[in-house]
KOLMITOR-48046 format. One record per residue (C-alpha): x, z, y; chain. Coordinates in steps of 0.5 Angstrom, whole numbers. Layout:
BEGIN
+-------+-------+-------+--------+
|  east |    up | north | chaine |
+-------+-------+-------+--------+
|     X |     Z |     Y |      A |
...
+-------+-------+-------+--------+
This chain:
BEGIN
+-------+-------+-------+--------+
|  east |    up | north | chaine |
+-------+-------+-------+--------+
|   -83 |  -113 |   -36 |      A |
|   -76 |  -112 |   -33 |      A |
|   -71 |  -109 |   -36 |      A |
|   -66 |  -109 |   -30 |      A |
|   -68 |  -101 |   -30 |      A |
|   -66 |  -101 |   -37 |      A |
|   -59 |  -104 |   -37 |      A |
|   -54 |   -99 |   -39 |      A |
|   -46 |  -101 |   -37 |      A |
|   -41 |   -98 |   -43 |      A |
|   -34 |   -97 |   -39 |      A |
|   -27 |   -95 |   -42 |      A |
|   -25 |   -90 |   -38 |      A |
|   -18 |   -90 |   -42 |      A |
|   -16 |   -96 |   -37 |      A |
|   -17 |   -93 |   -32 |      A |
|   -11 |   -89 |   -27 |      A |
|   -11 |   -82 |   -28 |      A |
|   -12 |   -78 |   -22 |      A |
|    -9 |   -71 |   -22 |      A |
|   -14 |   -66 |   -19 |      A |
|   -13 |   -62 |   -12 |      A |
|   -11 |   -55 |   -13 |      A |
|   -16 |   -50 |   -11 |      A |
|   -16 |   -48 |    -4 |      A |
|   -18 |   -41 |    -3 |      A |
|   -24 |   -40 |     2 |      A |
|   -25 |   -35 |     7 |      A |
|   -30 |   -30 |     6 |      A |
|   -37 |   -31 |    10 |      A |
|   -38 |   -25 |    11 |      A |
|   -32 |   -21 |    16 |      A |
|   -30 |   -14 |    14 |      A |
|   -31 |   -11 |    21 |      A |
|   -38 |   -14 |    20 |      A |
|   -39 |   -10 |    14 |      A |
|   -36 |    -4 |    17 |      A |
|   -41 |    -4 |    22 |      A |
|   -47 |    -5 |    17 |      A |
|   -44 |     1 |    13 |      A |
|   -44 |     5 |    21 |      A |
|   -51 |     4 |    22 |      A |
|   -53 |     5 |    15 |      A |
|   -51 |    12 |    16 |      A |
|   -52 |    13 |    23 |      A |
|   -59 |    11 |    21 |      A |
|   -59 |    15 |    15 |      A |
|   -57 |    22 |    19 |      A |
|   -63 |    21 |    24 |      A |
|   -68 |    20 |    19 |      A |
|   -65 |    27 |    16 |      A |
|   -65 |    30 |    22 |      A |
|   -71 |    28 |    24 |      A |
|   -74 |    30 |    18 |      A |
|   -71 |    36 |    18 |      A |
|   -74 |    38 |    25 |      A |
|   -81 |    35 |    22 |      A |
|   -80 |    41 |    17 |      A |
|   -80 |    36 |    11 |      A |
|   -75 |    40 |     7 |      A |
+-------+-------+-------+--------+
């Protein structure tokens, strides 16, 4: 039976150097907001075809 798996290491993390952590870069957005800008056009473009469609179609 081996117990290399088992082998468990006890450190103490009191001597050693502290190491300040950087400060959060802020990250840009993925999305562009031109981007989001021509999705909200094309939802409504799409939006006023489909009612006028439906008017035409006699749906109302």
């Amino acid at each position: 039976m081996t117990t290399g798996l088992l082998d468990l290491r006890v450190e103490d993390y009191g001597s050693r150097p502290r190491v300040e952590a950087p400060t959060p870069t802020r990250e840009t957005p993925t999305v562009s907001v031109r981007a989001l800008v021509l999705l909200t056009l094309a939802m409504a473009a799409f939006m006023t075809v489909a009612v006028i469609l439906s008017k035409a179609a006699g749906a109302c």
